[in-house]
DSSP file (Angstrom, degrees, kcal/mol; ACC not computed):
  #  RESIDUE AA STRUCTURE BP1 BP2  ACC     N-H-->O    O-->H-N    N-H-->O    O-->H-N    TCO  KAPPA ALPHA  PHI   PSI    X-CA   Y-CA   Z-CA
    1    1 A X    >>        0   0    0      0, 0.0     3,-1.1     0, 0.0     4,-0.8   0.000 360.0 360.0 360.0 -55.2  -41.9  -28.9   25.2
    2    2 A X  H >>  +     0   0    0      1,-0.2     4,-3.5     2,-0.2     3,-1.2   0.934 360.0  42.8 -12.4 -65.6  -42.0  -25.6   23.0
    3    3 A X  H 34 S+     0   0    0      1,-0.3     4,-0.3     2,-0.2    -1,-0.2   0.792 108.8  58.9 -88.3  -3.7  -39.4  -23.8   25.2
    4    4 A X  H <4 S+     0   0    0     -3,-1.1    -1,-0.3     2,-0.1    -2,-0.2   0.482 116.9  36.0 -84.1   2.7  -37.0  -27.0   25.5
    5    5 A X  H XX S+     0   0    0     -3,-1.2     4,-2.5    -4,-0.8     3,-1.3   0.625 115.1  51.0-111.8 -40.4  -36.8  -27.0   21.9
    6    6 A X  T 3< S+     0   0    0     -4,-3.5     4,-0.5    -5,-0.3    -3,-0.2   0.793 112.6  50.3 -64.6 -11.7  -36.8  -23.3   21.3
    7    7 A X  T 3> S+     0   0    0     -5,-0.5     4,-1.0    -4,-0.3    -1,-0.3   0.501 111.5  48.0 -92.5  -5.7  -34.0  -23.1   23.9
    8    8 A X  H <> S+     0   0    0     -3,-1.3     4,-1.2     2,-0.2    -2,-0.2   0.612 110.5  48.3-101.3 -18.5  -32.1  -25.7   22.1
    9    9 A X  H >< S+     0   0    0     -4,-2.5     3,-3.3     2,-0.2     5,-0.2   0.679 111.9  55.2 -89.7-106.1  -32.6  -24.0   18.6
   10   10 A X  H >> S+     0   0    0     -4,-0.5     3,-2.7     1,-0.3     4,-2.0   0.048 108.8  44.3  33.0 -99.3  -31.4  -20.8   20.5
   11   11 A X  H 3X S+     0   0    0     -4,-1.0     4,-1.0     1,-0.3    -1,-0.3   0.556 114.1  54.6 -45.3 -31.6  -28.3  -22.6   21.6
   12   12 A X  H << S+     0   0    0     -3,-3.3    -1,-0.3    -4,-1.2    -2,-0.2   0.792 106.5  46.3 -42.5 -51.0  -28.0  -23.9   18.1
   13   13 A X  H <> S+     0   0    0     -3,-2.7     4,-2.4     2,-0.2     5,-0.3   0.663 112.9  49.4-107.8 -49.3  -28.1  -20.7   16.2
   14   14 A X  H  X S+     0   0    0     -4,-2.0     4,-1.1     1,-0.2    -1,-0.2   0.968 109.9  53.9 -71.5 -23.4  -25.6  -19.0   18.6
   15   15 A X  H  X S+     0   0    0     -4,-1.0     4,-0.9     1,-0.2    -1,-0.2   0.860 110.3  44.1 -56.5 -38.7  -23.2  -22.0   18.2
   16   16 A X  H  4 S+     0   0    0      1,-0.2    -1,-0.2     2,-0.2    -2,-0.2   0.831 111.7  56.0-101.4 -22.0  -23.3  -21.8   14.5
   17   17 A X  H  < S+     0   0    0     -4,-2.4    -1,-0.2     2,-0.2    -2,-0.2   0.574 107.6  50.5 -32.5 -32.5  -22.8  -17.6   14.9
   18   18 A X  H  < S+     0   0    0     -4,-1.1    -2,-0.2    -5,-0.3     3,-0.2   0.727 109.4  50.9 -82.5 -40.2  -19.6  -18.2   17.0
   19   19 A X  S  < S+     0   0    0     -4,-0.9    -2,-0.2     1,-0.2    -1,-0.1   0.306 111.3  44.0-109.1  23.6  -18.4  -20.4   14.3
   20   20 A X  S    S+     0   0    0      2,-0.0     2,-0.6     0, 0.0    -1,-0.2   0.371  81.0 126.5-130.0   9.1  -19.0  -17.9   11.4
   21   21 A X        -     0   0    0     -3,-0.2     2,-0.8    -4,-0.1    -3,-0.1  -0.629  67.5-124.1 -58.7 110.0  -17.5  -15.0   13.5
   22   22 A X        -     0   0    0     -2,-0.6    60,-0.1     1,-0.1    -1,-0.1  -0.608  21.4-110.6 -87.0  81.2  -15.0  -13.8   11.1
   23   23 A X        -     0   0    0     -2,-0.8    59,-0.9    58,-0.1     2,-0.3   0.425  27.0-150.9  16.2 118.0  -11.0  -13.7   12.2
   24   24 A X  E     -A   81   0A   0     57,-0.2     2,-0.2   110,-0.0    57,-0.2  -0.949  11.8-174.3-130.7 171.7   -9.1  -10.4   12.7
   25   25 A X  E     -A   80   0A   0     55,-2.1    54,-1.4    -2,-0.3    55,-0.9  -0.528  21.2-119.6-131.1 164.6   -5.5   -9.6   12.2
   26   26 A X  E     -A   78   0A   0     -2,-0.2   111,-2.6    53,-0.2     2,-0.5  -0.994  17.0-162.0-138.3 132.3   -3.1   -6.4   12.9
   27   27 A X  E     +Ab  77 137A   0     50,-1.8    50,-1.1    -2,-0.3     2,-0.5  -0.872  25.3 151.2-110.3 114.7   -1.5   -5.1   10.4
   28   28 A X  E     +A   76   0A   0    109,-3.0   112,-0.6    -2,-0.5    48,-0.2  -0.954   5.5 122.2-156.7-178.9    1.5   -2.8   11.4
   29   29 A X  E     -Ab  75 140A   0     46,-1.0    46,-0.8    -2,-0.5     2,-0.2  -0.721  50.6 -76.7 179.1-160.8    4.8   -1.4   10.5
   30   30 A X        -     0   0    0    110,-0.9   112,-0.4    44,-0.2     2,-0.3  -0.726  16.8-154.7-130.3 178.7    6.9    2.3    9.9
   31   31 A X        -     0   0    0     -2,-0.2    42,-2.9   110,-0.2     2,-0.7  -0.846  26.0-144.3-154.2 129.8    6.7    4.7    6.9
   32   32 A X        +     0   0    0    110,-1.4     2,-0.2    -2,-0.3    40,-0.2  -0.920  35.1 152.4-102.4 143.2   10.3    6.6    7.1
   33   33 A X        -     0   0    0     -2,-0.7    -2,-0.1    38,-0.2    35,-0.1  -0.852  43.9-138.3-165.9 144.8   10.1   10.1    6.1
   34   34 A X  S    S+     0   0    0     -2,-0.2    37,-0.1    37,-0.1     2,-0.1   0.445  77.5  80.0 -85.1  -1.1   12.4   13.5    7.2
   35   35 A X  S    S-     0   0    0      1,-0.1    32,-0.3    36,-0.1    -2,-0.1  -0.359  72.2-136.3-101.9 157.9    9.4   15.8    7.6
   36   36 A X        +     0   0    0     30,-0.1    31,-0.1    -2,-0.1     3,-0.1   0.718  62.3 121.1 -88.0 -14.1    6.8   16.7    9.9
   37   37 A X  S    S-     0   0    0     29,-0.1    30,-0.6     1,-0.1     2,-0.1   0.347  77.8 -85.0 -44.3 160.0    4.2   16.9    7.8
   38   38 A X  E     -C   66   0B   0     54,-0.4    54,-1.6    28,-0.1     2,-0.3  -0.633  45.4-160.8 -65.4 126.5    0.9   14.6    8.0
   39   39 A X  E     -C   65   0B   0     26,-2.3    26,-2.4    52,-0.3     2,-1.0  -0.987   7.5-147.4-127.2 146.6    1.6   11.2    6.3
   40   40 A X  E     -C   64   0B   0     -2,-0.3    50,-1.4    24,-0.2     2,-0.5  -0.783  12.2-166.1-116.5 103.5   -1.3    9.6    5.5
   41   41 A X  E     -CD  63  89B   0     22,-2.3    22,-1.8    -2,-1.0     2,-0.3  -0.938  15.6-177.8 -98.2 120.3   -1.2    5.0    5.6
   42   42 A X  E     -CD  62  88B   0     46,-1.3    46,-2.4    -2,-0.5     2,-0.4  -0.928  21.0-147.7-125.7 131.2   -4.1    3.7    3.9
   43   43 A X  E     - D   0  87B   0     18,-1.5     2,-0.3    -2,-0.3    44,-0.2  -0.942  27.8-150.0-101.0 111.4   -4.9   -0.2    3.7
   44   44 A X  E     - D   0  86B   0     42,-1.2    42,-0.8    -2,-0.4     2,-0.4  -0.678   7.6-144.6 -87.6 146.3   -6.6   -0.7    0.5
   45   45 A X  E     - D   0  85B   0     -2,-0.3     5,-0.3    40,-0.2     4,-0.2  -0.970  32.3-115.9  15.8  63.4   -9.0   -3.1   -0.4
   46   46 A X  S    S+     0   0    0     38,-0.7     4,-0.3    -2,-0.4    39,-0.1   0.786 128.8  52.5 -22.1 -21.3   -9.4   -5.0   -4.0
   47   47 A X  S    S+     0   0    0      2,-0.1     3,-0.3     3,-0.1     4,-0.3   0.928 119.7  23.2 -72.4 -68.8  -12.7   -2.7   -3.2
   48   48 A X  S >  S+     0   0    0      1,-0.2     3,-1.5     2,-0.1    -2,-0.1   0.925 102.0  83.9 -63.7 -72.0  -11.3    0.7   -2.4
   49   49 A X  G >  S+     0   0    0      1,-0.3     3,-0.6    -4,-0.2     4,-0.2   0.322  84.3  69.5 -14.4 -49.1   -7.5    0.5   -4.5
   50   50 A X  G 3  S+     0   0    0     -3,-0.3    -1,-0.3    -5,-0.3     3,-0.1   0.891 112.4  27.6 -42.7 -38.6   -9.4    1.6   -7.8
   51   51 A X  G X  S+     0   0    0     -3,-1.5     2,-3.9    -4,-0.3     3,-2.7   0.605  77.3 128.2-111.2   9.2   -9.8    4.5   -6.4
   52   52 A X  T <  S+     0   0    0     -3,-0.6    -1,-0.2     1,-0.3    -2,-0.1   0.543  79.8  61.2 -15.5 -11.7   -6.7    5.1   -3.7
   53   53 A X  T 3  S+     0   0    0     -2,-3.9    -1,-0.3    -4,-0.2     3,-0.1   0.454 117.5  21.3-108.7   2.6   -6.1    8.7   -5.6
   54   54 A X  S <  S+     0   0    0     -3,-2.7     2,-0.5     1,-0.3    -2,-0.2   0.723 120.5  52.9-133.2 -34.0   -9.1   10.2   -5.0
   55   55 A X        -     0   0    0     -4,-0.5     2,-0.5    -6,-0.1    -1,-0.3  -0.924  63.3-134.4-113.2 116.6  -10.6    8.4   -2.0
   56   56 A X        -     0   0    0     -2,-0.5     6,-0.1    41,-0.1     2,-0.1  -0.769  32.1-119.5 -70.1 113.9   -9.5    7.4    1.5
   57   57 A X        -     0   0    0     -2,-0.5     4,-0.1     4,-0.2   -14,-0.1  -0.491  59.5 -71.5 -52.0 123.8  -10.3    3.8    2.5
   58   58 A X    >   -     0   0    0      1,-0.1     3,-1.9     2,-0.1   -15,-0.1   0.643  58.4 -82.5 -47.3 158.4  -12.6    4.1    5.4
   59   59 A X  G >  S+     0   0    0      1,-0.2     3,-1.7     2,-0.2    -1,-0.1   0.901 126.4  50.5 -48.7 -33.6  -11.4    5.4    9.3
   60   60 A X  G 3  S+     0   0    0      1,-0.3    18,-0.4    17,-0.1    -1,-0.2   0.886 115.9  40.6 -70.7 -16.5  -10.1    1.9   10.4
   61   61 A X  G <  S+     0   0    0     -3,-1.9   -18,-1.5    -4,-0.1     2,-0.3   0.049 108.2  65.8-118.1  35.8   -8.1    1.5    7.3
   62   62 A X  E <   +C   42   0B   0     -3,-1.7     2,-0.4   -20,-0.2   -20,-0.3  -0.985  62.8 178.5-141.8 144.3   -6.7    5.1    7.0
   63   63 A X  E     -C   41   0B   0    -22,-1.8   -22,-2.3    -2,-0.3     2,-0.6  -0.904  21.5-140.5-165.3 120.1   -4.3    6.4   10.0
   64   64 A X  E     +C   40   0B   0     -2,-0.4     2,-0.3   -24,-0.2   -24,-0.2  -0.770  30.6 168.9 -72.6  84.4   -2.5    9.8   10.3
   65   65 A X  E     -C   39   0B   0    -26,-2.4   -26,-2.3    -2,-0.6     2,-0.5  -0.711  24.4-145.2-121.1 168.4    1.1    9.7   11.6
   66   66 A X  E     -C   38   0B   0     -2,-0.3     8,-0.3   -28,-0.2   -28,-0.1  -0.976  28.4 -99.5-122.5 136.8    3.5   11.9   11.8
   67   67 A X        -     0   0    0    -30,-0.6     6,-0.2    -2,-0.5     2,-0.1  -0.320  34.3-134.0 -59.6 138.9    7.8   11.3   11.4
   68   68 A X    >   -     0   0    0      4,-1.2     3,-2.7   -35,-0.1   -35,-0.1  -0.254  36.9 -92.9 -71.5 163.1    9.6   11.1   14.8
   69   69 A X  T 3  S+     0   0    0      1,-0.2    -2,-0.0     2,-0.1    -1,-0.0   0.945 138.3  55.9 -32.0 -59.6   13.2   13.5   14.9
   70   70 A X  T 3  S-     0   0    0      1,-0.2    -1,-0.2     2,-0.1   -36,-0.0   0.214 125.5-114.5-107.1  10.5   14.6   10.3   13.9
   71   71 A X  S <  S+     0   0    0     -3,-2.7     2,-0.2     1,-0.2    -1,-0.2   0.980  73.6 127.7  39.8  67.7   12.1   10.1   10.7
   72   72 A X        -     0   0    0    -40,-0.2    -4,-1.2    -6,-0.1     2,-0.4  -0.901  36.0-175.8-130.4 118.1   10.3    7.2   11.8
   73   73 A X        -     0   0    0    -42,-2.9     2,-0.3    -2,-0.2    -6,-0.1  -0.963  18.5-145.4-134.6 110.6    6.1    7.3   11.9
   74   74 A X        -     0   0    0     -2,-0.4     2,-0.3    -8,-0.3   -44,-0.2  -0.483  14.7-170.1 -52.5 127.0    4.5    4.3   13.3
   75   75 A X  E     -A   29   0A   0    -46,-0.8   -46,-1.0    -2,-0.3     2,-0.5  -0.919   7.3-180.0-128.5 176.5    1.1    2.7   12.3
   76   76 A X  E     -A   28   0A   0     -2,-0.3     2,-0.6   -48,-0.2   -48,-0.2  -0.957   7.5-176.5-146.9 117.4   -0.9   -0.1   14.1
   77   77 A X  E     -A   27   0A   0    -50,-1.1   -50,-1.8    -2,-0.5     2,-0.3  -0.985  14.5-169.9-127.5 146.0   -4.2   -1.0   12.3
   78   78 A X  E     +A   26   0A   0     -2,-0.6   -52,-0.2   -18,-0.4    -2,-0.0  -0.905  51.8  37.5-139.0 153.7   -5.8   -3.4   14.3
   79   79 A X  E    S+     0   0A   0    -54,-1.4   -53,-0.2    -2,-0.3    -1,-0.2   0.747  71.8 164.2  68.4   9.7   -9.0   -5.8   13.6
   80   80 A X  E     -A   25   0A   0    -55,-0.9   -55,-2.1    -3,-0.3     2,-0.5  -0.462  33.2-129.0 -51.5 145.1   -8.4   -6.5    9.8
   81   81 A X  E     -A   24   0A   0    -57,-0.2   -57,-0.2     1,-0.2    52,-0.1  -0.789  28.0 -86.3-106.3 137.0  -10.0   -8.9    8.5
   82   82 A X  S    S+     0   0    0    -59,-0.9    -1,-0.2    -2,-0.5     2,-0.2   0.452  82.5  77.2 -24.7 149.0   -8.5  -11.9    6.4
   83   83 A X  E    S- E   0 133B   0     50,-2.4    50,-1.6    -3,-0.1     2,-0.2  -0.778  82.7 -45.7 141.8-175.9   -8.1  -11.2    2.8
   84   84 A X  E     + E   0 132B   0     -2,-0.2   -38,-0.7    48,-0.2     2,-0.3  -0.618  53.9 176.7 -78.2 130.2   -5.7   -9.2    0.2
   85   85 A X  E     -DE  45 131B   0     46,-0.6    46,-1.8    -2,-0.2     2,-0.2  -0.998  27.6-155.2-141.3 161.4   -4.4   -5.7    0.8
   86   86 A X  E     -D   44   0B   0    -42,-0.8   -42,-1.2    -2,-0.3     2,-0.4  -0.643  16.6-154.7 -88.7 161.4   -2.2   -2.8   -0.5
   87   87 A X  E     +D   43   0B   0     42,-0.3    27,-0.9    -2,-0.2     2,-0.4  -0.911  16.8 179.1-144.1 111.2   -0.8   -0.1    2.1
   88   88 A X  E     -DF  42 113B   0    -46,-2.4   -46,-1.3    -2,-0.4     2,-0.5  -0.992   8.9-163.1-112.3 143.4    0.0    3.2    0.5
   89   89 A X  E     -DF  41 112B   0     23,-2.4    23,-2.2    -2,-0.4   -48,-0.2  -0.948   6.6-170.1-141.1 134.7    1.2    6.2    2.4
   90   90 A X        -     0   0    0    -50,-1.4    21,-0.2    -2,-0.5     8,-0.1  -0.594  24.3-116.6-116.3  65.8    1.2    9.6    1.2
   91   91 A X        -     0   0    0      1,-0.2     2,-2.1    -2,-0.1    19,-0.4   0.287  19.5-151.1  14.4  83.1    2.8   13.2    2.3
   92   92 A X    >   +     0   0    0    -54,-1.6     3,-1.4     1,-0.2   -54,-0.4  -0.415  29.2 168.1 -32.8  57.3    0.1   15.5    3.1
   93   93 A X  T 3  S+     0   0    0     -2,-2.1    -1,-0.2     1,-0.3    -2,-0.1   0.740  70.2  27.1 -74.3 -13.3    2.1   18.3    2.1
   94   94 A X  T 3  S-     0   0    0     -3,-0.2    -1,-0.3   -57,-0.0    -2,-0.1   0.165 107.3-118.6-118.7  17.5   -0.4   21.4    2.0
   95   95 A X  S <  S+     0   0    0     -3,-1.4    -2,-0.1   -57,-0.2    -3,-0.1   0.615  70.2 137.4  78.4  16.0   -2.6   19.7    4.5
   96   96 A X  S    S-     0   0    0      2,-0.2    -1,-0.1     1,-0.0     3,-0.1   0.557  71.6-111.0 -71.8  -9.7   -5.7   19.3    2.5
   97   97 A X  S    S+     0   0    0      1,-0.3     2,-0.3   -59,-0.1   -41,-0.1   0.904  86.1  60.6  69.1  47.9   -6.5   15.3    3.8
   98   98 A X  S    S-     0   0    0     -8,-0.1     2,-0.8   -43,-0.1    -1,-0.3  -0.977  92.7 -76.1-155.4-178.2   -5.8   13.8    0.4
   99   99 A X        -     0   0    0     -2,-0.3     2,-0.4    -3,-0.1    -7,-0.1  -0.772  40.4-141.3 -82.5 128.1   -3.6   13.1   -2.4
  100  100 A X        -     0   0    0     -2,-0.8     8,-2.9     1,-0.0     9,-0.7  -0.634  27.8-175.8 -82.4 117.0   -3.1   16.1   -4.8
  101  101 A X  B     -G  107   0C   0     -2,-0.4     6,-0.1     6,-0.2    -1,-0.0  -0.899  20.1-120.7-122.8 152.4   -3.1   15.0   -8.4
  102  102 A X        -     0   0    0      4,-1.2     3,-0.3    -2,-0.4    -1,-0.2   0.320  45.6 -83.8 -37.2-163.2   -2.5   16.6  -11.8
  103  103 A X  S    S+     0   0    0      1,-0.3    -1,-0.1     2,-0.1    -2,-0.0   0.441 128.2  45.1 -81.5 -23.1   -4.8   16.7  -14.5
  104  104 A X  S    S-     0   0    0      2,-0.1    -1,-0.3     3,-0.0    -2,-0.1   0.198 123.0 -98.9-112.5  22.7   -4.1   13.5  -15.9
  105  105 A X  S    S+     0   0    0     -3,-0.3     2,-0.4     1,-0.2    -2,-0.1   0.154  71.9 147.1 126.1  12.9   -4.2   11.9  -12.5
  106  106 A X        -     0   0    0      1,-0.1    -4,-1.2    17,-0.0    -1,-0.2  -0.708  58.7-108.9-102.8 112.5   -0.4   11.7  -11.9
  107  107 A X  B     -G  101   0C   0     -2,-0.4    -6,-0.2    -6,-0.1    -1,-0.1  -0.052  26.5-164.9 -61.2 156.8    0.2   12.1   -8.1
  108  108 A X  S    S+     0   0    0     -8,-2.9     2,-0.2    -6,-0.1    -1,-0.1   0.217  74.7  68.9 -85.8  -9.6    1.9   16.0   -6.8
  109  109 A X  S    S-     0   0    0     -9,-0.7     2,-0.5   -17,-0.0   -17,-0.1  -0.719 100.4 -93.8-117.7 173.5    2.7   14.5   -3.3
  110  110 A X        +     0   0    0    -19,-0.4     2,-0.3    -2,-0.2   -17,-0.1  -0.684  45.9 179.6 -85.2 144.4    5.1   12.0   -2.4
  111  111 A X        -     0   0    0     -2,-0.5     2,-0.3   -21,-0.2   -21,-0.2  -0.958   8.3-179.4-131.3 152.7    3.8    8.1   -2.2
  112  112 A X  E     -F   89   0B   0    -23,-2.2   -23,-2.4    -2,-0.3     2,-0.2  -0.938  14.7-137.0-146.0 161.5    5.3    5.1   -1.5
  113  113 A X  E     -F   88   0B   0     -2,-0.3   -25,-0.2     2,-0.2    30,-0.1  -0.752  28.8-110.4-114.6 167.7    4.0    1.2   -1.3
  114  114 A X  S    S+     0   0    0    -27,-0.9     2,-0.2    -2,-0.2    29,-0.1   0.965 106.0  32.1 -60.3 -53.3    4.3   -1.7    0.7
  115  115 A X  S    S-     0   0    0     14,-0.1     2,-0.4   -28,-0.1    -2,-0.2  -0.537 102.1 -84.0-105.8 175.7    6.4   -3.4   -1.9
  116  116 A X        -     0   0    0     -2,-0.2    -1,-0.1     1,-0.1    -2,-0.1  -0.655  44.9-113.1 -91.2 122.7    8.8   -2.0   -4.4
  117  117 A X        -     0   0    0     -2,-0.4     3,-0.4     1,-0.2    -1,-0.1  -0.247  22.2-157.7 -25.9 110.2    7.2   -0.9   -7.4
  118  118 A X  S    S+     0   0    0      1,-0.3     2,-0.4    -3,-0.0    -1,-0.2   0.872  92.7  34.2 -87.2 -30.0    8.4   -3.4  -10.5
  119  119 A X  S >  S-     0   0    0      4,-0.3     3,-2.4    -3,-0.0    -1,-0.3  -0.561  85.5-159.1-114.9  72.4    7.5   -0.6  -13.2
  120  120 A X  T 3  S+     0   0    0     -3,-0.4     4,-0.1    -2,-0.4    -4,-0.0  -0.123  76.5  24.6 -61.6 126.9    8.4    2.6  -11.5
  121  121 A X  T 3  S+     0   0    0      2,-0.0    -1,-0.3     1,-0.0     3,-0.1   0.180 103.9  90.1 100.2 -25.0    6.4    5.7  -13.4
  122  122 A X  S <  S-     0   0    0     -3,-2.4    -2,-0.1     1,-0.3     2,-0.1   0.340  95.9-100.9-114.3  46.6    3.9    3.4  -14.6
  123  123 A X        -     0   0    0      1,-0.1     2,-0.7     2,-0.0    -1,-0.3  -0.211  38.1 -73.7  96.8 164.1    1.5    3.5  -11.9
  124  124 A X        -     0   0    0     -3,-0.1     2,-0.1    -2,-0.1    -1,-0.1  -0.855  41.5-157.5-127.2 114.5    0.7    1.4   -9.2
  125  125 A X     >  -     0   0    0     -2,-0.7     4,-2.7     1,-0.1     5,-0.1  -0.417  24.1-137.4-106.4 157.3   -1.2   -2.1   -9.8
  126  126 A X  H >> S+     0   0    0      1,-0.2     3,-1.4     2,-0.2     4,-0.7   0.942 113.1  55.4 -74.7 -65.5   -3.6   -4.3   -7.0
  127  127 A X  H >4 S+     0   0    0      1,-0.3     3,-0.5     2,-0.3    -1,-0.2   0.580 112.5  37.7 -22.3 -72.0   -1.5   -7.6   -8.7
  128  128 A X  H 34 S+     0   0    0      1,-0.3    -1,-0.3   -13,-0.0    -2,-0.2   0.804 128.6  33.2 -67.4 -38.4    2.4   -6.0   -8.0
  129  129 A X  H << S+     0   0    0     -4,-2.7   -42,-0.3    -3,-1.4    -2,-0.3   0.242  88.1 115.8-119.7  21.2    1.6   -4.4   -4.4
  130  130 A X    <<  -     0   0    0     -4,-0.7     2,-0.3    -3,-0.5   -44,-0.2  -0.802  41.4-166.8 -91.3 148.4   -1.4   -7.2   -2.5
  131  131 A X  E     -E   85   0B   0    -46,-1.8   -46,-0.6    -2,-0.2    -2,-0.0  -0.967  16.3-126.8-132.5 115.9   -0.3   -8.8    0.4
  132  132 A X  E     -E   84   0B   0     -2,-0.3   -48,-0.2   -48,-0.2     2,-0.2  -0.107  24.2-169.8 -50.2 140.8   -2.2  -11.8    2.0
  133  133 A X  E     +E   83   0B   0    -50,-1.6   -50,-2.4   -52,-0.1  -108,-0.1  -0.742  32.3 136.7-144.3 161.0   -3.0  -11.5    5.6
  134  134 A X  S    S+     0   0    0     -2,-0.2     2,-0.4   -52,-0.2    -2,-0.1  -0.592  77.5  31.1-151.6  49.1   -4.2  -14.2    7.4
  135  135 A X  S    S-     0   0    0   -112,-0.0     2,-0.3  -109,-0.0  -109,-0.2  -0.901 110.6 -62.2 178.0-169.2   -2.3  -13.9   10.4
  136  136 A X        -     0   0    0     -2,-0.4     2,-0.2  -111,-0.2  -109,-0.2  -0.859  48.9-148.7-101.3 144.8   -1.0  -10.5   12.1
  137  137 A X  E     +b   27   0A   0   -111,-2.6  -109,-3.0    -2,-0.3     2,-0.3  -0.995  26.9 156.6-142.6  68.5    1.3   -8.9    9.9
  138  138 A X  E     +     0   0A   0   -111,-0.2  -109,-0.2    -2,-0.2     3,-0.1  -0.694  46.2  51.0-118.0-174.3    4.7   -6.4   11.5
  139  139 A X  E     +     0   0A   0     -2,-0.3     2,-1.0     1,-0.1  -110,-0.2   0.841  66.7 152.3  56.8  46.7    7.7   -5.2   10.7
  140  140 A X  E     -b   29   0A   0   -112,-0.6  -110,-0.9    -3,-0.2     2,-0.2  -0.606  26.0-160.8-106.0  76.7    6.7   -4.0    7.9
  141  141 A X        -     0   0    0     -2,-1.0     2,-0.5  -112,-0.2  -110,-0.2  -0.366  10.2-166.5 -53.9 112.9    8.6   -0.7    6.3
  142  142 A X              0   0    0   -112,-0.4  -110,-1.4    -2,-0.2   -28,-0.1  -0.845 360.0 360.0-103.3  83.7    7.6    1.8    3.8
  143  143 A X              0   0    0     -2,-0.5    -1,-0.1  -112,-0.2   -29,-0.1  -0.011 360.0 360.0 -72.1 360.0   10.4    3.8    2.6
């Protein structure tokens, strides 16, 4: 009797595992840029984004492409998980693996966002640039 109920609690427990297995998404796009240089797509977080000028968001949500001749660089991030994000891409222009900032914090490389900046020059806020997903996510262009 023990092991027909401990096999049924078993069967219970994996049932209710299956149904708190968490949804993933792909998020993907271009970033245009005329250069070879290393451009750097990072998928922020509401966690990581505070710090998006100092810190890289972890390997799944950071990806290293380089512009085609035709200045086009693909990214694919695959296995997101629902929720809000930002996508910023950044020039690696001296090839250190980050963004180079001033003294006051004001980036030295080039950046762009997924969406268009509403206050250009005064920073970039999680509010102006999060984008839901809760489905997969393409065609998405960074210019």
């Amino acid at each position: 009797m023990k092991k027909v109920i401990l096999f049924f609690v078993g069967v219970a427990l994996s049932m209710t595992s299956v149904g708190f297995a968490q949804e993933t998404f792909t998020v993907a796009g271009e970033v245009m840029y005329s250069t070879d240089a290393n451009i750097y797509v990072c998928l922020h977080t509401v966690q990581t984004f505070p710090d998006w000028k100092k810190t890289l968001p972890p390997g799944s949500f950071t990806q290293t492409v380089k512009a085609s001749p035709s200045g086009k660089a693909d990214f694919n991030f695959k296995d997101v998980p629902r929720g809000e994000y930002v996508i910023i891409a950044f020039v690696d222009q001296n090839g250190n693996g980050r963004l180079d900032c001033d003294t006051w914090g004001f980036p030295q490389e080039a950046y762009w966002t997924y969406k268009e900046n509403p206050m250009p020059g005064f920073g970039t806020n999680w509010y102006d640039q999060k984008f839901q997903v809760n489905e997969s996510v393409s065609g998405i262009v960074i210019r």
